[in-house]
C-alpha positions as CSV (number, residue, x, y, z in Angstrom):
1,X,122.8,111.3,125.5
2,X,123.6,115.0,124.7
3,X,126.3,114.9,127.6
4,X,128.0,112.1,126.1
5,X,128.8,113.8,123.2
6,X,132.9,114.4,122.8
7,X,132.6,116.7,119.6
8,X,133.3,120.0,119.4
9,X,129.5,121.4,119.2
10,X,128.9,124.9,118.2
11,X,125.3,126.1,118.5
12,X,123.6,128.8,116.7
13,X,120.2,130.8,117.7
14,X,118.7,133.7,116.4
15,X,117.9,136.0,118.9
16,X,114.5,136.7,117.6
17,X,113.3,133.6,116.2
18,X,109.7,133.0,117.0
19,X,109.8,129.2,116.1
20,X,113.0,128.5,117.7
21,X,113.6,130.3,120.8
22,X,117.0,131.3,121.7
23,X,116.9,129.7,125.4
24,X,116.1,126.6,123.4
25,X,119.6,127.0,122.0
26,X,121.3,128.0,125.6
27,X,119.4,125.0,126.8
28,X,121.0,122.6,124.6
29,X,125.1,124.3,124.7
30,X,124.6,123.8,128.9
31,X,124.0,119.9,127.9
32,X,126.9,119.3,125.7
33,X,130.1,119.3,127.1
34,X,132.1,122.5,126.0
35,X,129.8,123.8,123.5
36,X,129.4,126.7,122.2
37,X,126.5,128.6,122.2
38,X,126.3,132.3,119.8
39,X,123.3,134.1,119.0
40,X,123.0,136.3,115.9
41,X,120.7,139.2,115.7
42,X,118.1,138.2,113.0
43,X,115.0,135.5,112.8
44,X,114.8,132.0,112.2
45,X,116.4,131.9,109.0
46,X,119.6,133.8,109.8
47,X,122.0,131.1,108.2
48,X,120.4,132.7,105.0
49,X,119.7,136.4,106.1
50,X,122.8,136.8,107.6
51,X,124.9,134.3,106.1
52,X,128.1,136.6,106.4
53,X,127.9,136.6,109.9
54,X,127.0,133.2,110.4
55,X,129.8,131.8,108.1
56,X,132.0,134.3,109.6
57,X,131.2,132.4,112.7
58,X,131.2,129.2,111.7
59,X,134.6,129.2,110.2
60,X,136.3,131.0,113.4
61,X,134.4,127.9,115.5
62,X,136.1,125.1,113.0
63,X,139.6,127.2,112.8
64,X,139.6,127.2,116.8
65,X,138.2,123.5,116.9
């Protein structure tokens, strides 16, 4: 169902997440149409270790959306 989706879809991975690997992230952006897919350099918790960058992020993907 993930290439049905019409959304704009922006996908977040850190890049040294142990739980959630990043491919898993890259994986999921190739199966939504015109996702995008950014990685942050922290763990699994970076919406909270680096929430700067990640709401930096977030609000330059829902201004360009």
């Amino acid at each position: 169902w993930l290439p049905l989706l019409s959304q704009p879809t922006l996908v977040m991975s850190g890049t040294d997440d142990p739980i959630v690997p990043a491919i898993n992230g890259r994986i999921l952006a190739k199966l939504i149409p015109d996702a995008r897919f950014v990685t942050i350099d922290d763990g699994h918790l970076f919406l909270l270790t680096s929430a700067s960058k990640s709401a930096g992020l977030i609000t330059d993907f829902l201004g360009a959306g």
